[in-house]
OpenMM code with the backbone's topology and positions (N, CA, C; nanometers):
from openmm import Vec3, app, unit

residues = "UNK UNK UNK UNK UNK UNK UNK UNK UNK UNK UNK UNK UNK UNK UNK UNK UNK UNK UNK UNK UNK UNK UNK UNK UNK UNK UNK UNK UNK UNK UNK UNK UNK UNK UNK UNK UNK UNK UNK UNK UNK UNK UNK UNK UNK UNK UNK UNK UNK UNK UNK UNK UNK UNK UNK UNK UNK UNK UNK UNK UNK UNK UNK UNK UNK UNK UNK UNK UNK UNK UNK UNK UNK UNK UNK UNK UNK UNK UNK UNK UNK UNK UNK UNK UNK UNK UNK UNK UNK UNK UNK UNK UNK UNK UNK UNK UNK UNK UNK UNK UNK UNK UNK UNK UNK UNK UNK UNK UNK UNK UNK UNK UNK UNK UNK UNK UNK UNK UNK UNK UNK UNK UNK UNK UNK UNK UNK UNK UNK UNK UNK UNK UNK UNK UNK UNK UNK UNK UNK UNK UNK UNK UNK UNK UNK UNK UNK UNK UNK UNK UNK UNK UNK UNK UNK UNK UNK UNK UNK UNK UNK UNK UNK UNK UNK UNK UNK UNK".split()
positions = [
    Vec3(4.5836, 2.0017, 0.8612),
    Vec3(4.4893, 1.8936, 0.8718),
    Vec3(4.5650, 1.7632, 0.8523),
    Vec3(4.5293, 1.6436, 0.9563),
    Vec3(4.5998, 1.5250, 0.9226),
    Vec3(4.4875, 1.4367, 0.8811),
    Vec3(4.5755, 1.3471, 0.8323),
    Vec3(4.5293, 1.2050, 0.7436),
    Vec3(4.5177, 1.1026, 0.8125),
    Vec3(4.4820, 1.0395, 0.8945),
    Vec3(4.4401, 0.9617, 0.9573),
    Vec3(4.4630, 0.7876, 0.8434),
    Vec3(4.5136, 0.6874, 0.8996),
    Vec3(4.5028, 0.5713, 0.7856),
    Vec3(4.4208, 0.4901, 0.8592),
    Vec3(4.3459, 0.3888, 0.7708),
    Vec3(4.2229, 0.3084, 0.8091),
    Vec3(4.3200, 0.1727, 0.8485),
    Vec3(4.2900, 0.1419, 0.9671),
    Vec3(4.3548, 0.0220, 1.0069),
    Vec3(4.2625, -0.0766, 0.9452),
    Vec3(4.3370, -0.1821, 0.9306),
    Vec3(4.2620, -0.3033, 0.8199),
    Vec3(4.1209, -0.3089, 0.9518),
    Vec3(4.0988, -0.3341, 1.1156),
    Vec3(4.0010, -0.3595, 1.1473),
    Vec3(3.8876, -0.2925, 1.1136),
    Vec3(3.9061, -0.1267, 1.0702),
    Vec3(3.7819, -0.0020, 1.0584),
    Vec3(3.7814, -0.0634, 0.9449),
    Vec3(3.8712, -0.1009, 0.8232),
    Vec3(3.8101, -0.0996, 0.6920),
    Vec3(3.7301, -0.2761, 0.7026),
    Vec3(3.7323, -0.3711, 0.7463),
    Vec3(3.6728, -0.4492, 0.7952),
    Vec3(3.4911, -0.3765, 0.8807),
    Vec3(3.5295, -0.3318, 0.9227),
    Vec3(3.3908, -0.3119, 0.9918),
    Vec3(3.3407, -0.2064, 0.8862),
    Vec3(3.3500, -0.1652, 0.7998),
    Vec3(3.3107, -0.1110, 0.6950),
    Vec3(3.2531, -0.1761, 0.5869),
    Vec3(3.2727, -0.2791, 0.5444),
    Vec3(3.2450, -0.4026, 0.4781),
    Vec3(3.1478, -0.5011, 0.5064),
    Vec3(3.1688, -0.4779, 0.6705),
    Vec3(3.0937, -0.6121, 0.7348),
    Vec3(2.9550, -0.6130, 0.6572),
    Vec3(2.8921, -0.7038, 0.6046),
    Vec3(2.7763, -0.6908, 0.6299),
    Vec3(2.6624, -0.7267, 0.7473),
    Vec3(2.5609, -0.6211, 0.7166),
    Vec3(2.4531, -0.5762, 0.8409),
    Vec3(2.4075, -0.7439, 0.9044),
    Vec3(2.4276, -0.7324, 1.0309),
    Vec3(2.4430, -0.8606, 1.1019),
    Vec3(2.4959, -0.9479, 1.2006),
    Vec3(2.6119, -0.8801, 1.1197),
    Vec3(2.7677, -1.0434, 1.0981),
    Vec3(2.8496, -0.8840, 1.1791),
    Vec3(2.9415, -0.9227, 1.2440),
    Vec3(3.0961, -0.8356, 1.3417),
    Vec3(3.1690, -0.8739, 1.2368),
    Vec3(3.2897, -0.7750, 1.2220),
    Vec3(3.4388, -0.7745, 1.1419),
    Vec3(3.4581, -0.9108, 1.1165),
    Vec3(3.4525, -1.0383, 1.2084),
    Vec3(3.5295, -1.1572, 1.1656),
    Vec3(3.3721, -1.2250, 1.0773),
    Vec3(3.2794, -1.1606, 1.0615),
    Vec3(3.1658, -1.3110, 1.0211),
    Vec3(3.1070, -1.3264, 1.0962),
    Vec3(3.0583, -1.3694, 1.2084),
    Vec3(2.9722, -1.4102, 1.3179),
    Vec3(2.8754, -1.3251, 1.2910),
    Vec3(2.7853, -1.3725, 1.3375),
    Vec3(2.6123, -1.3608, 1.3748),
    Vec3(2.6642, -1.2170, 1.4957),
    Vec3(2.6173, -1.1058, 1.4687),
    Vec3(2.5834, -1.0434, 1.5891),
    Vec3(2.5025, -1.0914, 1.7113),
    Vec3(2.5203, -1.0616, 1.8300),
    Vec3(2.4788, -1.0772, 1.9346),
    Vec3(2.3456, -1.0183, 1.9638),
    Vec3(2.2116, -1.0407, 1.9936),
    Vec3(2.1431, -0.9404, 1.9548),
    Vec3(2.0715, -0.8936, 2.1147),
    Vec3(2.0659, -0.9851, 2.2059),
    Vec3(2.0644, -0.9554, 2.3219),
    Vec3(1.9314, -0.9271, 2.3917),
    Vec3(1.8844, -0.7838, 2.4598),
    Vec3(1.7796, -0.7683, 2.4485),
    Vec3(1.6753, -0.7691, 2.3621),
    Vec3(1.7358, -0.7584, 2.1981),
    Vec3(1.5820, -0.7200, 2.0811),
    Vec3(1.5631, -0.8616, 2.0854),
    Vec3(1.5951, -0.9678, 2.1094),
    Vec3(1.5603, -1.0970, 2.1013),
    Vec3(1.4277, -1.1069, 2.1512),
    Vec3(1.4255, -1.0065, 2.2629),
    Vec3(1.3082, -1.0419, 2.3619),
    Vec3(1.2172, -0.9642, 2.2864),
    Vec3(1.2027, -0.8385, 2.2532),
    Vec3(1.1479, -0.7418, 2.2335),
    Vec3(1.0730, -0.7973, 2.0988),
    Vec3(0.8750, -0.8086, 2.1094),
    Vec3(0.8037, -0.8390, 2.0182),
    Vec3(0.7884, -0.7576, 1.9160),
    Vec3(0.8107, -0.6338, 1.9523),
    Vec3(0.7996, -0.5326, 1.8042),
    Vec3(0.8872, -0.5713, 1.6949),
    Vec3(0.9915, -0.5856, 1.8164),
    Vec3(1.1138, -0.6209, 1.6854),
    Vec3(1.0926, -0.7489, 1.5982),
    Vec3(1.0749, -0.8737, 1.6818),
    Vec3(1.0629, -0.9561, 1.6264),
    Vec3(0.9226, -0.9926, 1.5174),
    Vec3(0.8336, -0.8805, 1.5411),
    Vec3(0.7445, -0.8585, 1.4263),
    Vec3(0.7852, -0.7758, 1.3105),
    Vec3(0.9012, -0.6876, 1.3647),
    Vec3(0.9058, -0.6512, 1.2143),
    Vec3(1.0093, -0.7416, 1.1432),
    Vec3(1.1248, -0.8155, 1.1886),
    Vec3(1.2150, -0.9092, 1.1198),
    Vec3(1.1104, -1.0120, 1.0480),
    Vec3(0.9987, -1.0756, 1.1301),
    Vec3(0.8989, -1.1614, 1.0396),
    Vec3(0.8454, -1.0958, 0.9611),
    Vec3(0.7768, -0.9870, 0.9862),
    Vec3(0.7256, -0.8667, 0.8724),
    Vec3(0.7891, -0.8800, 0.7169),
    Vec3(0.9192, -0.8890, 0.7607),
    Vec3(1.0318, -0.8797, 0.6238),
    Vec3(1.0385, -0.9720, 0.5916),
    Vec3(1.0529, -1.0887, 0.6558),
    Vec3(1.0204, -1.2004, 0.5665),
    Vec3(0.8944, -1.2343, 0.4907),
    Vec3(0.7796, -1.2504, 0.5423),
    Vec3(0.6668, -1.2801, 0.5000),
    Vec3(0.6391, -1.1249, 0.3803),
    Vec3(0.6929, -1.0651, 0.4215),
    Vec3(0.6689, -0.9551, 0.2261),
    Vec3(0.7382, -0.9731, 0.1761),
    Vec3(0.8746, -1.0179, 0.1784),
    Vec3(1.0031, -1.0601, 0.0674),
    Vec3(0.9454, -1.2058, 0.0065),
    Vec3(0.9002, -1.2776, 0.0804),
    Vec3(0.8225, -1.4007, -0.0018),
    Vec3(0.6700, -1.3646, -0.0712),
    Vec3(0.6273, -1.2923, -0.0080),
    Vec3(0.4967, -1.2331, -0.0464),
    Vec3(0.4839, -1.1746, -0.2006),
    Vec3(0.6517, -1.0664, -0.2057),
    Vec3(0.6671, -1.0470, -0.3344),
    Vec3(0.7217, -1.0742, -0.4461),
    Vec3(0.7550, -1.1746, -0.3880),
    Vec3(0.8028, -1.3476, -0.4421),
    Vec3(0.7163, -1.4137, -0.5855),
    Vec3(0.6572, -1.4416, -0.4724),
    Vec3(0.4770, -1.4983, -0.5004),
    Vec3(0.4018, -1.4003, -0.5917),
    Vec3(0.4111, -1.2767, -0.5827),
    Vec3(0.3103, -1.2096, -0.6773),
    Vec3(0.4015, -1.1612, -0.7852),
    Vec3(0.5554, -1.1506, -0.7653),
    Vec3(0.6197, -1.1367, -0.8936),
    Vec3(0.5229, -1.1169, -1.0848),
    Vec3(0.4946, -1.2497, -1.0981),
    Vec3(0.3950, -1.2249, -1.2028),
    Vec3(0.3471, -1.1419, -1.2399),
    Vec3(0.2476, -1.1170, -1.1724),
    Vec3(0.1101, -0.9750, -1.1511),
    Vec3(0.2038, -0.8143, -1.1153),
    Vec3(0.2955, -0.8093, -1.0252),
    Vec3(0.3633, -0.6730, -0.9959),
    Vec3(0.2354, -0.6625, -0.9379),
    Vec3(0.2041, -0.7489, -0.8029),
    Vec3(0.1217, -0.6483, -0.6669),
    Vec3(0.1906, -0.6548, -0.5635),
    Vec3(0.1854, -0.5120, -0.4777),
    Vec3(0.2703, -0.5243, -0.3289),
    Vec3(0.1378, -0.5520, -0.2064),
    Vec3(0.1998, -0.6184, -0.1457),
    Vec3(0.0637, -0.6491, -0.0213),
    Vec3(-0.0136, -0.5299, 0.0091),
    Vec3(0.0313, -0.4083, 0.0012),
    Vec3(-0.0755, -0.2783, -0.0116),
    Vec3(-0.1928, -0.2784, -0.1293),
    Vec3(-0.1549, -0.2884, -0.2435),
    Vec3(-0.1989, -0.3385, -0.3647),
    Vec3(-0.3346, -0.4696, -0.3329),
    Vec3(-0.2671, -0.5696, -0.3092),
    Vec3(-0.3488, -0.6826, -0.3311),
    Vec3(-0.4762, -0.6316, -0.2027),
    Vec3(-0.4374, -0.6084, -0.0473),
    Vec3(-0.5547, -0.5435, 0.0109),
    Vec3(-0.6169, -0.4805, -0.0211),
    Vec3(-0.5821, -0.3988, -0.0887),
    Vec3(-0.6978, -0.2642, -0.1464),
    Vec3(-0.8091, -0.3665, -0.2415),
    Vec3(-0.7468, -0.4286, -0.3454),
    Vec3(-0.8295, -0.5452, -0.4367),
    Vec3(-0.8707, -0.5884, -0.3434),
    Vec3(-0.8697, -0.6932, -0.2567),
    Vec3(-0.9510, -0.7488, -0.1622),
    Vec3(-1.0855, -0.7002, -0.1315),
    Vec3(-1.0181, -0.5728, -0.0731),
    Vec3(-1.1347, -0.4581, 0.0691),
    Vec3(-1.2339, -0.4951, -0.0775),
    Vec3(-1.1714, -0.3532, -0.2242),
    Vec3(-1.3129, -0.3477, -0.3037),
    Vec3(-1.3651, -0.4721, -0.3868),
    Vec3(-1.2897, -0.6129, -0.3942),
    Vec3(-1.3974, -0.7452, -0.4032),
    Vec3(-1.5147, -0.7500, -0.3385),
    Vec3(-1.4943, -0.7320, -0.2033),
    Vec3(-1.5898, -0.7433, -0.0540),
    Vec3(-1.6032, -0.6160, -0.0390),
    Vec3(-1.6324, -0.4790, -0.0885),
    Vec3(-1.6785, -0.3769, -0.0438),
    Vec3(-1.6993, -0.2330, -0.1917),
    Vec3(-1.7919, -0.3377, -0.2702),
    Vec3(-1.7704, -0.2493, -0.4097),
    Vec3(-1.8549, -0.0984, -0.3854),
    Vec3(-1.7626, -0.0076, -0.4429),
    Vec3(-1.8269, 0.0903, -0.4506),
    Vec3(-1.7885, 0.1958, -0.2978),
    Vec3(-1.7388, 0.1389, -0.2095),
    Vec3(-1.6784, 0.1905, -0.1153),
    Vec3(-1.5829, 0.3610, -0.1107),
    Vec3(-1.5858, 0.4361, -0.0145),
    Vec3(-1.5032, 0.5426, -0.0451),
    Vec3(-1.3647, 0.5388, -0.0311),
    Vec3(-1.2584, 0.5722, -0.1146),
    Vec3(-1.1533, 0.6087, -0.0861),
    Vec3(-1.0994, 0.6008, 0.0513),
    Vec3(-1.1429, 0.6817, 0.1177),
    Vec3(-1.0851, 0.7375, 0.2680),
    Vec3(-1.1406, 0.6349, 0.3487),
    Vec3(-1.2466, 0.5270, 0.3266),
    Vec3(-1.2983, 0.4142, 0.4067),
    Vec3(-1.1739, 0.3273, 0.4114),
    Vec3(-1.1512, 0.2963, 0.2658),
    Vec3(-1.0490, 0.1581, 0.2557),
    Vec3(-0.8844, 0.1992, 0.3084),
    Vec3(-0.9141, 0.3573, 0.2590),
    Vec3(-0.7258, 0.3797, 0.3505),
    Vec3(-0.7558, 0.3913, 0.5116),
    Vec3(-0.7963, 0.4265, 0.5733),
    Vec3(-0.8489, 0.3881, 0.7167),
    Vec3(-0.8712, 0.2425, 0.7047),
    Vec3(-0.9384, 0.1409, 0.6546),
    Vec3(-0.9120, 0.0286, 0.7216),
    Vec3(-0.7961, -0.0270, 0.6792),
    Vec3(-0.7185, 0.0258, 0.6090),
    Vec3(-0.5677, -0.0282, 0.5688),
    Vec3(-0.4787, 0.0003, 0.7183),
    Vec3(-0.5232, 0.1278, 0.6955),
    Vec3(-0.4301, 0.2426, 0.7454),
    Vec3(-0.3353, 0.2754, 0.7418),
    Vec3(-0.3511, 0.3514, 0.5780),
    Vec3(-0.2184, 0.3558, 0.4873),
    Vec3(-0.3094, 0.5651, 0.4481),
    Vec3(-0.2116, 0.6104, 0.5094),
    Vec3(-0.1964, 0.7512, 0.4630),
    Vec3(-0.2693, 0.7778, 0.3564),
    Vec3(-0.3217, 0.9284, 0.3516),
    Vec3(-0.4288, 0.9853, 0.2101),
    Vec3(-0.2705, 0.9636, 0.1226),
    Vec3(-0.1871, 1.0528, 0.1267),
    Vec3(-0.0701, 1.1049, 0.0177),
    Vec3(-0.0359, 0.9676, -0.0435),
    Vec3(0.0061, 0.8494, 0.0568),
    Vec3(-0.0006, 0.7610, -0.0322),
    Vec3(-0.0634, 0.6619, -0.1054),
    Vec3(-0.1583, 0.6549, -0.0288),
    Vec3(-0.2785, 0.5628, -0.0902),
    Vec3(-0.3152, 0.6667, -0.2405),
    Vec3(-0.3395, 0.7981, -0.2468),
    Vec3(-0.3500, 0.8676, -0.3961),
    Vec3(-0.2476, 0.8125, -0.4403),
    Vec3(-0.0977, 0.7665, -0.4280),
    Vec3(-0.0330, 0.7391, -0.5389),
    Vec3(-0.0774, 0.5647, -0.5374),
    Vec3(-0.0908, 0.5211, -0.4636),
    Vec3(-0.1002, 0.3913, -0.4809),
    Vec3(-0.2299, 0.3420, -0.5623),
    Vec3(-0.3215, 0.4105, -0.5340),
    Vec3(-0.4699, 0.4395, -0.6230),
    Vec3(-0.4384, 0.4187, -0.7633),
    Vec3(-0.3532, 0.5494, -0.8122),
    Vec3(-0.3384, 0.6021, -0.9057),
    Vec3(-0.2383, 0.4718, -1.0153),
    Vec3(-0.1263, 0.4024, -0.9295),
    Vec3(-0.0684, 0.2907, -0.9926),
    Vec3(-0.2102, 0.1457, -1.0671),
    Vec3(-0.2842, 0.1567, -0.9708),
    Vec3(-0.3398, 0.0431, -0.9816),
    Vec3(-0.4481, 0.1152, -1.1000),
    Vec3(-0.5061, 0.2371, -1.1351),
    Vec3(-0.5750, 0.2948, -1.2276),
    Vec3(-0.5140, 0.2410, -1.3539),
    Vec3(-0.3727, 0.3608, -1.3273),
    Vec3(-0.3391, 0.3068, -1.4870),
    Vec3(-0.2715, 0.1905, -1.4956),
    Vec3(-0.3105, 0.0936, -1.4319),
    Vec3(-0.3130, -0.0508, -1.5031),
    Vec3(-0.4343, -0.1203, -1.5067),
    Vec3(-0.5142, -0.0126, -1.5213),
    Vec3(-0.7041, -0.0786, -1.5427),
    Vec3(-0.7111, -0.1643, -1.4231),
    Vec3(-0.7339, -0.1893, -1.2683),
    Vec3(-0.7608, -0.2570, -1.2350),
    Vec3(-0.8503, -0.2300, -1.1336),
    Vec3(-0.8562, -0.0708, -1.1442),
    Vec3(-0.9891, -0.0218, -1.0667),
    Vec3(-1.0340, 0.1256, -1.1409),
    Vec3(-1.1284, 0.1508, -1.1077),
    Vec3(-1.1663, 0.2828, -1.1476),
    Vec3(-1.1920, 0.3352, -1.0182),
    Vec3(-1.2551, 0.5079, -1.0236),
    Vec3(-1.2940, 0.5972, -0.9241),
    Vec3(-1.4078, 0.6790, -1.0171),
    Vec3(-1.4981, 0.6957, -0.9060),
    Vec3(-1.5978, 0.7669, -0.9900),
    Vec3(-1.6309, 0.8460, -0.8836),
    Vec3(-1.6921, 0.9519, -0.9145),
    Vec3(-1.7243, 1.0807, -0.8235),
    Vec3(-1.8582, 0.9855, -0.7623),
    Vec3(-1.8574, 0.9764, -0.6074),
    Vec3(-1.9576, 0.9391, -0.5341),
    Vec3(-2.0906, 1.0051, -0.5665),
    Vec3(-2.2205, 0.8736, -0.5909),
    Vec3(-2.3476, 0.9525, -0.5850),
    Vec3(-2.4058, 1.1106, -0.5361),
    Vec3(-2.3716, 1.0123, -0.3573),
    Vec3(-2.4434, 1.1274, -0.2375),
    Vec3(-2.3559, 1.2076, -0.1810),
    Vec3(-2.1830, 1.1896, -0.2636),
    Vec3(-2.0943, 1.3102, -0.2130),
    Vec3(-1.9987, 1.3567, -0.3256),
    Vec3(-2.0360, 1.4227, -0.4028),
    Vec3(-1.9539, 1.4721, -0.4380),
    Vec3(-1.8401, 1.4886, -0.4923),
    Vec3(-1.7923, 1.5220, -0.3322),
    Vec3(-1.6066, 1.6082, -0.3574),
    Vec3(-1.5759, 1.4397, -0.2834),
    Vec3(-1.6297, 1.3567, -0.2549),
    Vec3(-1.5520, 1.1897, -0.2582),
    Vec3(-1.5474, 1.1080, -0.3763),
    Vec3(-1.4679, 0.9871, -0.3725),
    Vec3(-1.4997, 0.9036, -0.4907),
    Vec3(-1.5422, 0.8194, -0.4393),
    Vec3(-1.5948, 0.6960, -0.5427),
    Vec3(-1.5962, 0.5538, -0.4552),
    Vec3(-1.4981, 0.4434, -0.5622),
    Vec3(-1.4809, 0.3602, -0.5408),
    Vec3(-1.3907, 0.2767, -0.6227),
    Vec3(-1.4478, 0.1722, -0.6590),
    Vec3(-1.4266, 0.0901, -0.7719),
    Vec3(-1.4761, -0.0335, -0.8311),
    Vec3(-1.3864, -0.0772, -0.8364),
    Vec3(-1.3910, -0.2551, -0.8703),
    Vec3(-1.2811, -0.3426, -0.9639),
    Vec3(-1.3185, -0.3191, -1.0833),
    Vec3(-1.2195, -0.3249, -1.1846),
    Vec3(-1.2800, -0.3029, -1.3300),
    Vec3(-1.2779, -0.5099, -1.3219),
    Vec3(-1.3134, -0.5474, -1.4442),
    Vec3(-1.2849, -0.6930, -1.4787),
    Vec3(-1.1530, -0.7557, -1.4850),
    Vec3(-1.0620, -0.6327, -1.5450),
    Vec3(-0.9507, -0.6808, -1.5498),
    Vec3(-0.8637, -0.6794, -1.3582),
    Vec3(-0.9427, -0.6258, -1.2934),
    Vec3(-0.8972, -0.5986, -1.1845),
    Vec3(-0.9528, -0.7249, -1.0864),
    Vec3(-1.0646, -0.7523, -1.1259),
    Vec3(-1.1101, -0.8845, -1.0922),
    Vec3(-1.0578, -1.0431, -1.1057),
    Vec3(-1.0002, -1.0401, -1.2387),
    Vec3(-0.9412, -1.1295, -1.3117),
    Vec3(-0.7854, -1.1398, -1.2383),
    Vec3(-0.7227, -1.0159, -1.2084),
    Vec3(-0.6117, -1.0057, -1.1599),
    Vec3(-0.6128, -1.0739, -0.9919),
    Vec3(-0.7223, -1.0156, -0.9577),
    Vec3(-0.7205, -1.0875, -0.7994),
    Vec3(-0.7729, -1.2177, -0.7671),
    Vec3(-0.8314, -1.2710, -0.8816),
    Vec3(-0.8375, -1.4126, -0.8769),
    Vec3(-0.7094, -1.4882, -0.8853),
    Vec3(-0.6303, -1.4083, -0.9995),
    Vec3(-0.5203, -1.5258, -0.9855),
    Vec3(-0.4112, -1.4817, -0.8811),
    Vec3(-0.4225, -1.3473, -0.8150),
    Vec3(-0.3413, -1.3025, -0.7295),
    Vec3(-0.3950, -1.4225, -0.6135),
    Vec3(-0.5440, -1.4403, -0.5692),
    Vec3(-0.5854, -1.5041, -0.4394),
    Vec3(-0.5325, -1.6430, -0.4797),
    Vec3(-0.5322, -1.6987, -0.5956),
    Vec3(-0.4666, -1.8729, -0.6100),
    Vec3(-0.2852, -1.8264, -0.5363),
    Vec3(-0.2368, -1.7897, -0.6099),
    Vec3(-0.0938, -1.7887, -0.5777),
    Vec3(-0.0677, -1.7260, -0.4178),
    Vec3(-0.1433, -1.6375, -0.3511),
    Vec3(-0.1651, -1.6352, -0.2401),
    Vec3(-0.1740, -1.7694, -0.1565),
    Vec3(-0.2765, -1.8660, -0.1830),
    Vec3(-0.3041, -1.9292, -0.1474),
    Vec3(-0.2462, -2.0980, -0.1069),
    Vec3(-0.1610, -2.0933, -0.2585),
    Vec3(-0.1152, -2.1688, -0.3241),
    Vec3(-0.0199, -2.1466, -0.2936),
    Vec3(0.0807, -2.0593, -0.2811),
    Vec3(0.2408, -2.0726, -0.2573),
    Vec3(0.2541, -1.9923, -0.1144),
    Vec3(0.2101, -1.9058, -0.0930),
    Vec3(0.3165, -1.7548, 0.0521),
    Vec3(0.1783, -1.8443, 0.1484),
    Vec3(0.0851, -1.8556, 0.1530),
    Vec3(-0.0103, -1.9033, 0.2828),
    Vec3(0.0181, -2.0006, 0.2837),
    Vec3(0.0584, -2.1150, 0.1959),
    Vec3(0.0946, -2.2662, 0.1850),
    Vec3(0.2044, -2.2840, 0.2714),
    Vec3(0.3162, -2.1740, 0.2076),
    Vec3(0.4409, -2.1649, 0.3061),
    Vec3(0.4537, -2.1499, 0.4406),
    Vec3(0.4019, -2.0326, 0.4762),
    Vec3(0.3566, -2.0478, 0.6155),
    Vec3(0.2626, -2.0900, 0.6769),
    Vec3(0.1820, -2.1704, 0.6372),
    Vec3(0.1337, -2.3211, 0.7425),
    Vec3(0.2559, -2.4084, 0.7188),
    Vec3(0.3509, -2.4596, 0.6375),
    Vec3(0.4258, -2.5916, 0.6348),
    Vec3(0.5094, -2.5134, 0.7631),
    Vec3(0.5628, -2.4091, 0.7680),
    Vec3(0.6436, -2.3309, 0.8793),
    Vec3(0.5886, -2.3460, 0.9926),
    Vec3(0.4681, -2.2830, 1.0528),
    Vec3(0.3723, -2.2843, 1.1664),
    Vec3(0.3406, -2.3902, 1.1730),
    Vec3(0.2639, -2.4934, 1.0555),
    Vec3(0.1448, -2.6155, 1.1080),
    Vec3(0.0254, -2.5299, 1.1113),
    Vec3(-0.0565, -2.5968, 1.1059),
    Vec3(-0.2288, -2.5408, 1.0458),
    Vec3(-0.2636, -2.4714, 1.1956),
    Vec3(-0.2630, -2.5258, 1.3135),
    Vec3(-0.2721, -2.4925, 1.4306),
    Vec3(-0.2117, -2.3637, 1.4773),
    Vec3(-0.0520, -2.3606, 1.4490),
    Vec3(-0.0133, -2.2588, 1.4987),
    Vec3(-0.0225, -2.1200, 1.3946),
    Vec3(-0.0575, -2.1585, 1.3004),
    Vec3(-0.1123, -2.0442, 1.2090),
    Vec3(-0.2487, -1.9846, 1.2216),
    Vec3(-0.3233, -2.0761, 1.2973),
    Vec3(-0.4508, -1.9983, 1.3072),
    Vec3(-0.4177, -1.9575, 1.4252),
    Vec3(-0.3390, -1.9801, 1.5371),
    Vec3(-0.3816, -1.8980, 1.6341),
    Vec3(-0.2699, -1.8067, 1.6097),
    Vec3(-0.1909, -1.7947, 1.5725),
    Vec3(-0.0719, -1.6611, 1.5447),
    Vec3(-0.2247, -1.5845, 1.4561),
    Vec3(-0.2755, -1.5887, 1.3833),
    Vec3(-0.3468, -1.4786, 1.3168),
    Vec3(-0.4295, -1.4356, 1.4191),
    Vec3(-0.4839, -1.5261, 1.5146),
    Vec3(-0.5654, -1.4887, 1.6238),
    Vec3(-0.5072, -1.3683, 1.7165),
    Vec3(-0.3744, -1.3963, 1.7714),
    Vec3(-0.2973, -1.3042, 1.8398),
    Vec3(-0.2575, -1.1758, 1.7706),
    Vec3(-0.2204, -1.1885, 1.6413),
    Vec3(-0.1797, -1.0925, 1.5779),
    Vec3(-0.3532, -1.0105, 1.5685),
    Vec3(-0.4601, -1.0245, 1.5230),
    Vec3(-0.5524, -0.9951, 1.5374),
    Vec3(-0.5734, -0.9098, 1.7111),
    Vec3(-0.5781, -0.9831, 1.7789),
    Vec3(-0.5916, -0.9224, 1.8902),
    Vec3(-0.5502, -0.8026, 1.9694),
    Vec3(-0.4279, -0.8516, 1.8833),
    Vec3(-0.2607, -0.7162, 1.9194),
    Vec3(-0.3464, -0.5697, 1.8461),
    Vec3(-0.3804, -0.5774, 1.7369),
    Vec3(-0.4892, -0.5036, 1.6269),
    Vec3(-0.5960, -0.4578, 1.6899),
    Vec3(-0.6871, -0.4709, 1.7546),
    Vec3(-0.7841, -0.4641, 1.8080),
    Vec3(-0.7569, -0.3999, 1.9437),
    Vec3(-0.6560, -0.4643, 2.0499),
    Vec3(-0.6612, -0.4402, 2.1829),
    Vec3(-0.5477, -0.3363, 2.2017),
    Vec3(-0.4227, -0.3321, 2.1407),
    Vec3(-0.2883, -0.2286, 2.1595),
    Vec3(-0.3281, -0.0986, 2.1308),
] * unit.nanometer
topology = app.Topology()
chain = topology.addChain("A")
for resn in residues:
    res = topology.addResidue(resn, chain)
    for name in ("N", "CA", "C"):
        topology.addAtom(name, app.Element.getBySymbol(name[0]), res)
């Protein structure tokens, strides 16, 4: 068996970081430039890396703070309603459930008229939490992106992005 030695360029491109070619430069990116998926998920990553920025404080992930939302505006709702309108998986929405339990900020109670479902509440403290989660929402990561967009191009990017939701 031979040994092969790493010419300084392989151990260079080993190093590079994700991006940047052996010397530094910006990769070339070519076609994904064009390509909207892509460029929704590179914004994707930004707008949750600031997102979890912003909620630092509290420890909520944008999965988190929706679920608070849905049951503000939908108390008492089932389980399997709010992960369908997420549309975030049973396996993980139970663990994600289960985080936000044991930090008191919702309960589950065995549904009236079913049973083998639950439905979910805010507890107070879960209430209290999404009030000040919706200021700093509001106040810093939505603030940010209108000064980015402009008030205009932020409502209609939610419009399109909406649409993409609805019509794709």
């Amino acid at each position: 068996m031979t040994v092969s030695k790493m010419t300084s360029q392989d151990q260079a491109k080993q190093v590079a970081p994700v991006g940047f070619d052996e010397e530094g430069g910006a990769l070339q990116l070519g076609e994904l430039s064009e390509l909207l998926g892509y460029s929704l998920k590179r914004a994707q990553l930004k707008v949750f890396e600031d997102f979890l920025r912003c909620m630092a404080p509290l420890q909520l992930t944008p999965a988190q703070f929706s679920v608070l939302l849905l049951l503000d505006k939908n108390p008492g709702r089932n389980q399997t309603e709010i992960a369908n309108t997420l549309g975030i998986l049973r396996p993980n929405f139970v663990s994600l459930l289960d985080a936000l339990e044991s930090r008191d900020l919702l309960t589950r109670m065995r549904s009236p008229s079913d049973r083998r479902s639950h439905v979910l509440m805010l507890t107070d403290k879960g209430r209290a939490t999404l009030a000040r989660a919706k200021k700093l929402v509001a106040t810093r990561h939505e603030a940010r992106l209108i000064d980015v967009l402009g008030p205009a191009e932020h409502k209609a990017l939610l419009g399109m992005m909406a649409k993409i939701a609805r019509e794709f």
